[in-house]
C-alpha positions in Angstrom: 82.8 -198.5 38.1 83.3 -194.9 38.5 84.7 -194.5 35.3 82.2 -196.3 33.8 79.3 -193.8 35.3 82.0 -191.1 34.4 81.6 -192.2 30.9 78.0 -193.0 30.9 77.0 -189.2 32.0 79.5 -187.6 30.0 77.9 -189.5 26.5 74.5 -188.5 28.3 75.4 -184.7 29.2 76.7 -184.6 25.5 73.6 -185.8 23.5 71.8 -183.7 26.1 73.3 -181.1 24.9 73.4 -182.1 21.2 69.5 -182.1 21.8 69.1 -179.0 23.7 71.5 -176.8 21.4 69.5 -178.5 18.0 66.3 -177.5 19.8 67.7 -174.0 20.4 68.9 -173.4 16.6 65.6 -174.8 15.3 63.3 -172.3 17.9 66.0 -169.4 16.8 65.6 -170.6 12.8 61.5 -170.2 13.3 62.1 -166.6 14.8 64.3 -165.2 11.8 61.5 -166.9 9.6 58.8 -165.8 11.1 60.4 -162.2 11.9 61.7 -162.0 7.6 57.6 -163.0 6.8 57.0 -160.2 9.1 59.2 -157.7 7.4 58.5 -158.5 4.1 54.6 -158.3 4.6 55.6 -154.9 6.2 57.8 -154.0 3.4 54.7 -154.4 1.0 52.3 -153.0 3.0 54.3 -150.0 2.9 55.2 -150.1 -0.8 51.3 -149.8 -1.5 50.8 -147.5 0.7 53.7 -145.1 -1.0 52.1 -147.1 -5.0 48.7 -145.2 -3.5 50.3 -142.0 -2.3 51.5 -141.7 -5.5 48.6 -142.2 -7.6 47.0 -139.8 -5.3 49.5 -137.2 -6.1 49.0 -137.7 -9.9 45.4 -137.6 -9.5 45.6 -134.6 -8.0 48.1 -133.0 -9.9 46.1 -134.2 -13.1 42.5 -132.5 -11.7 44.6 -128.9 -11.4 46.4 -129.1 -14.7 42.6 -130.2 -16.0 40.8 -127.4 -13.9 43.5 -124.6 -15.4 43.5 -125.6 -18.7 39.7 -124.8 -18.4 39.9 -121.8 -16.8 42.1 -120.4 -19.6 39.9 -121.8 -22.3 37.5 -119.8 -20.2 39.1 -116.5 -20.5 39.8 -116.9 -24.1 36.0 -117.4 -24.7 35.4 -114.3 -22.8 37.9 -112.5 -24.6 36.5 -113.5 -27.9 33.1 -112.9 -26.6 34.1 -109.7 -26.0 35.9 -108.7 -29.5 32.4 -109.8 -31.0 30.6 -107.8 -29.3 32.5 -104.9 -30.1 32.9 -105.9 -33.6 28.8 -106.3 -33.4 28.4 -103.3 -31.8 30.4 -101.6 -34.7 28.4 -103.0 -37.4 25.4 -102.2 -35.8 26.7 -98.4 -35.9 28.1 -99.0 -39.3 24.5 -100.2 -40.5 22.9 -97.8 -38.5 25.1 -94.4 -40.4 24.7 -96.3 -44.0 20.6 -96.4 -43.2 21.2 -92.4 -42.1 22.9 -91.9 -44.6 21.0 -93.4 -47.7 17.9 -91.8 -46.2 19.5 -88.1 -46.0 20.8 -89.0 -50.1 17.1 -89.9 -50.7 15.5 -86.8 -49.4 18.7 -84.8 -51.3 17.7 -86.9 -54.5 14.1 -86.0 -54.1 14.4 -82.4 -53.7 17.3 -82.2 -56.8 14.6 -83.7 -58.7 12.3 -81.4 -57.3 14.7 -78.6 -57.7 16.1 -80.3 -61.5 12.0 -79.7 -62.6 12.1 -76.0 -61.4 15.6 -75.3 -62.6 14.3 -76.8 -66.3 11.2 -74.7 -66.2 13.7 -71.3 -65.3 15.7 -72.2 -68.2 12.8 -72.2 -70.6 11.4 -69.0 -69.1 15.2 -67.2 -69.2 15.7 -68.4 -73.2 12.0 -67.0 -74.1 13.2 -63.7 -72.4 16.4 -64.2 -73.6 14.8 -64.6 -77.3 12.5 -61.4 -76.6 15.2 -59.3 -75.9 17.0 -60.3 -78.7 14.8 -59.1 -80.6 13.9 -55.9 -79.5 17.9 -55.2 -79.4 17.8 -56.2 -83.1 15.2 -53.7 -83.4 16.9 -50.8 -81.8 19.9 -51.8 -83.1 18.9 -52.1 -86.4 20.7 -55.3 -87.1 20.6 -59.1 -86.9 22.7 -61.2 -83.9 24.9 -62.1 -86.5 25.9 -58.6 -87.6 26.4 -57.5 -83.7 28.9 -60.3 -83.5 30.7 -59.1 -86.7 31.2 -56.0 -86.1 32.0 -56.9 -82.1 34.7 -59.2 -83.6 36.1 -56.5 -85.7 36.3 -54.3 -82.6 38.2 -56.9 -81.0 40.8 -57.1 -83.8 41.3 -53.6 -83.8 41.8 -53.4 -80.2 44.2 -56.7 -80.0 46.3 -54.8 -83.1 46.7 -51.5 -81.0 47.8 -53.5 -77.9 49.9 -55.7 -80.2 51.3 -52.5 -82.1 51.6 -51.1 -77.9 53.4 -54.2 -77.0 55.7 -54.2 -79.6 56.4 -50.3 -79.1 57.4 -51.8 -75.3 59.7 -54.2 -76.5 61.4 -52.0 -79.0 61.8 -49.2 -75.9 63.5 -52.3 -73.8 65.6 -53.3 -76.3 66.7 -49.7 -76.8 67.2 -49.6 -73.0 68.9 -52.5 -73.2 71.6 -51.3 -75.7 71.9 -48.1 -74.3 72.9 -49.7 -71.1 75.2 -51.9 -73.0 76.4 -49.3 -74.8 77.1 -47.1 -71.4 78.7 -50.3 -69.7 80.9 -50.8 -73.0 81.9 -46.9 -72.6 82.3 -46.9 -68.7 84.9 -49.9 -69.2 86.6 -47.8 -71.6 86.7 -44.7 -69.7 88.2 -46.9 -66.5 90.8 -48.5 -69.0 91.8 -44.4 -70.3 92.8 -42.2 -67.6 91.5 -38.8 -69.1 90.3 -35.2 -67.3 86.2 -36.5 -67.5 87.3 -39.5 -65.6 88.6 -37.8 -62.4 86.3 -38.8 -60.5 86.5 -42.5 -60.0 90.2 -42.9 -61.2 91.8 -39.9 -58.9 93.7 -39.6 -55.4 94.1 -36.0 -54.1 97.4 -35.5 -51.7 97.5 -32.5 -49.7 100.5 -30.7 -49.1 101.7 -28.1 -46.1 101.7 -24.8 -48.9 101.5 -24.3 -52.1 105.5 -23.4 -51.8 105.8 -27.6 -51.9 104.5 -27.5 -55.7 107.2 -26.0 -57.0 109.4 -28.1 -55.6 107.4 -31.3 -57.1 107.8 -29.3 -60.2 111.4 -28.8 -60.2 113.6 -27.1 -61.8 112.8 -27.0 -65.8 109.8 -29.7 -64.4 112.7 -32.5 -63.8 110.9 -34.2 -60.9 107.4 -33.9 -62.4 108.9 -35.9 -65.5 110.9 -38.2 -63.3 107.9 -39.2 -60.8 105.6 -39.6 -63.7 108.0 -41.7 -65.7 109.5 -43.7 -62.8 105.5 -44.2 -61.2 103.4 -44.1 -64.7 100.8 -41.5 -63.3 99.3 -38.7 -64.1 100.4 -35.8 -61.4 98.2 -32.9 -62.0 99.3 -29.7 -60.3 96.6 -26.9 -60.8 95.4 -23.8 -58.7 93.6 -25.9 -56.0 94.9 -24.7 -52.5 97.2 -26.9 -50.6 96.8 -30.5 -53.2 97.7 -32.2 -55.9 95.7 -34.4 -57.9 97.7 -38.1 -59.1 95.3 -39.7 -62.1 95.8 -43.1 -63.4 93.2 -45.5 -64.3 95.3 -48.5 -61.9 94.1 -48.2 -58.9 97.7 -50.2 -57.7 99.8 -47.8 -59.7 98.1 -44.9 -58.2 98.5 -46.0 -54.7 101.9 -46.5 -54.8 102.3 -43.1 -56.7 100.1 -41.1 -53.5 102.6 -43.1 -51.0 105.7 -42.0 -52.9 104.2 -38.3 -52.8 103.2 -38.0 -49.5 106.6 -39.7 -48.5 108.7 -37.2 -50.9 106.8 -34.1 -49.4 107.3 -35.4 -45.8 110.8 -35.6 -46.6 111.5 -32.7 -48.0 114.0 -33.8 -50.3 112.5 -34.1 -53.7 114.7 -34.8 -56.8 115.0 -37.4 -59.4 117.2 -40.0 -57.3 115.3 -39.4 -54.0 111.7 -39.9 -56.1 112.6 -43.6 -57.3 114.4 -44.4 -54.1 111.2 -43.4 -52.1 109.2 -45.0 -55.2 111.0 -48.6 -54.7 109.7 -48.3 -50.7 106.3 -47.4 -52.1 106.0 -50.0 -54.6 107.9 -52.8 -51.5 105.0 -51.4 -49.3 102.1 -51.4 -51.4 103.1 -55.3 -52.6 103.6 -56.3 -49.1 99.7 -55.0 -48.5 98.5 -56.7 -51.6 100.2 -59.8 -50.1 98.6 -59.3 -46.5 95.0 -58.5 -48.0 94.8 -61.7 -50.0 96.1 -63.6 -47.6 93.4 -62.2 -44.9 91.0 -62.6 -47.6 91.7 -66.4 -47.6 91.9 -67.0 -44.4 88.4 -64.9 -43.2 86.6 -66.9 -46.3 88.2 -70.1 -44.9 89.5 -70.9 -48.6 92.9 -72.6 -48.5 95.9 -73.8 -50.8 95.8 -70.6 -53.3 98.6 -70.5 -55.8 100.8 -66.9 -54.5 99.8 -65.3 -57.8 96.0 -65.8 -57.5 96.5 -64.6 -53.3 98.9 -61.5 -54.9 95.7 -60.6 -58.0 93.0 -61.5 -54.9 94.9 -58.7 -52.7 94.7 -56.4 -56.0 91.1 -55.9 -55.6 91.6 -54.3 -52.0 92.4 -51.3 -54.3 89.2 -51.7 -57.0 85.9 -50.2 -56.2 83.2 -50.8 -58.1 79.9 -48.7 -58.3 81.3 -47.3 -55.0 81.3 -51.0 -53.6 85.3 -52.5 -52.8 85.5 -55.6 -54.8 87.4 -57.6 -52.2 84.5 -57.2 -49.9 82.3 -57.9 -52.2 84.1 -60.7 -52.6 84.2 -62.2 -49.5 80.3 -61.4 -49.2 79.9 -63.5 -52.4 82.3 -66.3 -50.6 80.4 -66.2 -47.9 76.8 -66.2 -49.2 77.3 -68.8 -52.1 79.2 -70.8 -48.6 75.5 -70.5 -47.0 73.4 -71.4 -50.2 75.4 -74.5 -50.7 75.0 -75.2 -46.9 71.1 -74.9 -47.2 71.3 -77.6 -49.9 72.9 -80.0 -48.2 76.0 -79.8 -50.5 79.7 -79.2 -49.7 80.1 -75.5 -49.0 83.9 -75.7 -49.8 83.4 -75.7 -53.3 81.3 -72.4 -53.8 83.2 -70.5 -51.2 86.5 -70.7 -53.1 84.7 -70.1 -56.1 82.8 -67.0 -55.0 86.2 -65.8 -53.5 87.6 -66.0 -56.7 84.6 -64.4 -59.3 85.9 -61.2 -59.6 89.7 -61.8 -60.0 89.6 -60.7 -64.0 88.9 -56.9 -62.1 92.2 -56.5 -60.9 93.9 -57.1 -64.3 91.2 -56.2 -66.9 93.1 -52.8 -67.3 95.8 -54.7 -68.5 93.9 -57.9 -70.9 91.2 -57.4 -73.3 87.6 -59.0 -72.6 85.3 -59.3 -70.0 86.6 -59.7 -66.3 84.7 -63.2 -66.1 86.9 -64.5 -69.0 89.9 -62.8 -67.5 89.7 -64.3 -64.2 88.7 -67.3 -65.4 92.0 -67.7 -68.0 94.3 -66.7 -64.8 92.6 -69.7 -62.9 92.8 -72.0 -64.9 96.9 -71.3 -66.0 96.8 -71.2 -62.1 95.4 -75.0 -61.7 92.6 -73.9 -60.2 89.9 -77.2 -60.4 87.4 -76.7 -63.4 84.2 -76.4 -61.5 85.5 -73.3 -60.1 86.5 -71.9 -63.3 83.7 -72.6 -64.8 81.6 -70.7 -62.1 84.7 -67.7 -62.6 83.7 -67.7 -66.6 79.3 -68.3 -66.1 78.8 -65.9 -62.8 78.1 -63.1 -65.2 76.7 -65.5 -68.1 79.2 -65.3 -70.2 78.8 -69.3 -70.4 75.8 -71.1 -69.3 75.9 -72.1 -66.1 76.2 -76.1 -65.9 77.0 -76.6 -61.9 75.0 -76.0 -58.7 78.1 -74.0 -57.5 77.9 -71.7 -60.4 74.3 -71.0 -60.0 75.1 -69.6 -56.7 77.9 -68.3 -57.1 75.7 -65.8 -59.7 72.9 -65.6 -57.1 75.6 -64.8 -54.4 77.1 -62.1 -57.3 73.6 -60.5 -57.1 72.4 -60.3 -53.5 75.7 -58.8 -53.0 75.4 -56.2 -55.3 71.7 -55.5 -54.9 72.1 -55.5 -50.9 70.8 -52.0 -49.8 73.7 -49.5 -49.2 76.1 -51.8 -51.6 75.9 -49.6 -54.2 75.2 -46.0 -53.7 71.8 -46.3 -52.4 70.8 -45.5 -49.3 68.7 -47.7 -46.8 66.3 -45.2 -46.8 65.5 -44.3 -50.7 65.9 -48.5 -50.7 62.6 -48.9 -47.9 60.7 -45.6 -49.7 61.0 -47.2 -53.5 59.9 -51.0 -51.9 57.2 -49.2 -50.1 56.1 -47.4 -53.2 56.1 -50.6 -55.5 53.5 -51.8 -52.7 51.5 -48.9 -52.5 51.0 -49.0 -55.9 49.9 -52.4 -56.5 47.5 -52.5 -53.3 46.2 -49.1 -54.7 44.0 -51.7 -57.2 40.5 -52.9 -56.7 40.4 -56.8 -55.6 44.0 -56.7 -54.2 44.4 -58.7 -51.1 48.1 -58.4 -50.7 51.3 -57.3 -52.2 55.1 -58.6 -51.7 58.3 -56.3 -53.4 60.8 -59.0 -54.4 64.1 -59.3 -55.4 65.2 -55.5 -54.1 62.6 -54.2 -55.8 63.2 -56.1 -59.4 60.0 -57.6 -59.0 56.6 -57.6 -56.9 54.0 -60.2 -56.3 50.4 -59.6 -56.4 48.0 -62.0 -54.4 44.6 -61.2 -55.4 41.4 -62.1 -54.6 39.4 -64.9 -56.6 36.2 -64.2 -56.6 36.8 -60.3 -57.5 39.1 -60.9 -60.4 39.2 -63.5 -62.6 41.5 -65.0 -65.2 41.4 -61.8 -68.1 40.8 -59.4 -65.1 44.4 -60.4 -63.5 46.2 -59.9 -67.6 44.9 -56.2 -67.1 46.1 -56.0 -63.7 49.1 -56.6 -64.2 49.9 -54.6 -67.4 47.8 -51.4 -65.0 50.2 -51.6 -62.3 53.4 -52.1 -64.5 52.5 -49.2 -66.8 51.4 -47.1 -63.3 55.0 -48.0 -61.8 56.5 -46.7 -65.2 54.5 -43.1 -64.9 55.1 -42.7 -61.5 58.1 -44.2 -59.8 61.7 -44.0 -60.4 63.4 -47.2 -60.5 67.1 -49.4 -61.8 66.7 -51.7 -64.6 63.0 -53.1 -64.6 60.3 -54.2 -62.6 58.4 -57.6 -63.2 54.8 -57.4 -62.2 53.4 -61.1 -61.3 49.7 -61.2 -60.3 48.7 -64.3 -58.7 44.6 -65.9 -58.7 44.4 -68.8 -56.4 41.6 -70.6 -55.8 40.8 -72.9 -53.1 38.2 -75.9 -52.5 38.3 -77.3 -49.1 35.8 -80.6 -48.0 36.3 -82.7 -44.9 36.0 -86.5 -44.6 34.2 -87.7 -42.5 
């Protein structure tokens, strides 16, 4: 019986508790439902709010891109509001000055045609008076217009033949100036070639000696040193009553150097006789070639010219010994290497060039003693056998026009020739007499009426006359010029000629406005 009730309550406990734990899972289903319904309707309430947020957002952002964009079209407006009022502004000006303007050229056109009327009515009155006195000088005169301007053009004729028969009397005079100087050049060249007694003076050295004891001694016995030195040295000793000197003549000025160093070495030695005199002669000559050497070389080196052959260096140290008009042609050289250097510079072209060739111009001087024809030719022939380039034998052979000048570097190499030569003091003429003859050539000119100012040019060669335009005109400046030139001819003293250039220059000047 008690297992029975033991069974009964354990099969009621269990579907008490099959109950109980069925009604447990069904109340804890309904929560998870209801609580996921719960969620969910959260989860969308929240997802429109964020769905409104963001349309907010884009509202908003939309109304300030909206609200910029409109300000900017604003300030463009503005801008452009502003540019056309300016541009306004300026056509109302514009109109404005054209409506000034057309009424200032209407007054102007009505007082031309006022003046046009009285100017008309002037001319009529002028020809009537004009006519009048036509007649009353054909009265006096006692002959028609016609015959007046007959025998006025017969005038003229004459006077045009005598200043034509005067002009060629000029050029006749110049052309006889012109040989004479040719003919003097052609003789000086000569006299420099031929050492003679009227040449002393430019083809001399003197040596002075302790007495006049020392010229026998030169002499010699029977005159067997005199003969000896002037054989062995190929001078010219002259031995005359001047106190305490001798005089060695030769026209090379090389030779003669080395002749004076073998005297004055002989006479400081005191032993003079014929095997002394070319001993101390081979020293002399070994000296003089070693200066030649040095000179050229220095010459190359302060003209900055480089790669010269040895002979062309040995002829360019030559010219240390050459004077010309008083002026040392290897100076004058460098000057000329130098100057033509600058020109070229100026011009924006390669200096080396006209330096070499302006060192080189004068090289035919130091052996045109020894080879016929002008020194340009000369030094030209030694360049080229010395394979100098041909642009700078060609400025060699044109600086003294031998040949037309075809290159830049040959034009200035005969402009730097020139300068060099014409420089004051270069050749025997003083700065002072240089200033005093410039100043005259001024004085001269400006001495004229309508002058307004006066430039010497060219170291005096020729002088420009600015003068005034509404004092002389175009015939009035011929007649200056041909006043003042034949003025400079009566009264200066001047080389060569002078060119007289008067200049007229007028000037209209208007501003734009």
């Amino acid at each position: 019986m008690t297992a029975v009730v033991t069974v009964i309550l354990t099969f009621v406990g269990l579907i008490v508790g099959v109950a109980l734990g069925y009604a447990v899972n069904r109340f804890l289903l309904k929560d998870r439902a209801v609580r996921a319904s719960e969620e969910a309707e959260r989860l969308v309430r929240d997802a429109e709010k964020h769905a409104e947020a963001t349309k907010k957002e884009a509202l908003l952002e939309a109304k300030d891109q909206i609200f910029r964009m409109k300000q900017e079209e604003e300030t463009d407006a503005k801008e452009r509001r502003k540019e056309i009022s300016v541009l306004e502004n300026r056509l109302s000006e514009r109109e404005g000055s054209i409506d000034r303007r057309a009424e200032s050229l209407d007054k102007r056109e009505h007082q031309l045609s006022s003046q046009a009327g009285q100017i008309i009515k002037r001319e009529e009155e002028l020809e009537s008076m004009v006519a009048e006195e036509r007649q009353r000088l054909e009265a006096v005169a006692g002959m028609t217009a016609d015959e007046a301007r007959q025998e006025l053009t017969s005038r003229i004729q004459e006077d045009v033949k005598r200043d034509a028969a005067g002009f060629i009397r000029e050029a006749e005079a110049r052309a006889r100036e012109e040989a004479d100087k040719k003919a003097r050049n052609i003789v000086s060249i000569a006299i420099q070639r031929v050492a003679a007694d009227h040449t002393a003076e430019s083809t001399v050295s003197v040596v002075h000696i302790p007495s006049d004891d020392m010229k026998g001694r030169i002499i010699g016995r029977e005159g067997r040193n005199i003969r000896a030195f002037e054989q062995m040295t190929g001078i010219n000793l002259i031995i005359d009553d001047t106190p305490e000197a001798v005089v060695i003549s030769s026209f090379d000025p090389v030779r003669r150097e080395i002749g004076r160093i073998t005297l004055e070495t002989l006479i400081a030695d005191g032993r003079i006789h014929p095997a002394r005199i070319e001993e101390m002669f081979n020293k002399a000559e070994a000296l003089v070639s070693q200066q030649i050497h040095e000179a050229g070389e220095q010459a190359a080196f302060e003209s900055g010219v480089h790669n010269l052959h040895p002979e062309i260096i040995r002829t360019l140290g030559r010219l240390k010994f050459r004077t010309s008009y008083g002026q040392n042609v290897l100076k004058h050289s460098l000057e000329v290497s130098w100057l033509a250097g600058v020109m070229a510079s100026e011009l924006g072209i390669d200096p080396t060039l006209a330096k070499r060739a302006g060192l080189l111009h004068d090289l035919g001087k130091a052996i045109d003693h020894e080879v016929e024809g002008p020194h340009a030719v000369i030094g030209a022939d030694l360049a080229r056998r010395m394979n100098e380039t041909k642009p700078i034998v060609h400025a060699i052979e044109a600086h003294h026009a031998d040949v037309e000048p075809q290159t830049i570097e040959a034009v200035l190499v005969q402009a730097a020739d020139a300068i060099s030569a014409a420089r004051p003091g270069a050749r025997r003429e003083t700065l002072e007499s240089y200033i005093k003859r410039l100043e005259k050539l001024e004085a001269v000119a400006n001495s004229h009426r309508g002058v307004e100012r006066t430039y010497a040019m060219q170291a005096g060669r020729e002088i420009r006359v600015m003068v005034k335009p509404d004092q002389i005109n175009d015939a009035d400046a011929v007649v200056l010029a041909r006043d003042i030139a034949k003025q400079i001819e009566d009264e200066l003293e001047y080389p060569g000629q002078v060119k007289v250039m008067v200049i007229r220059e007028s000037r209209a000047v208007d501003f734009a406005k």
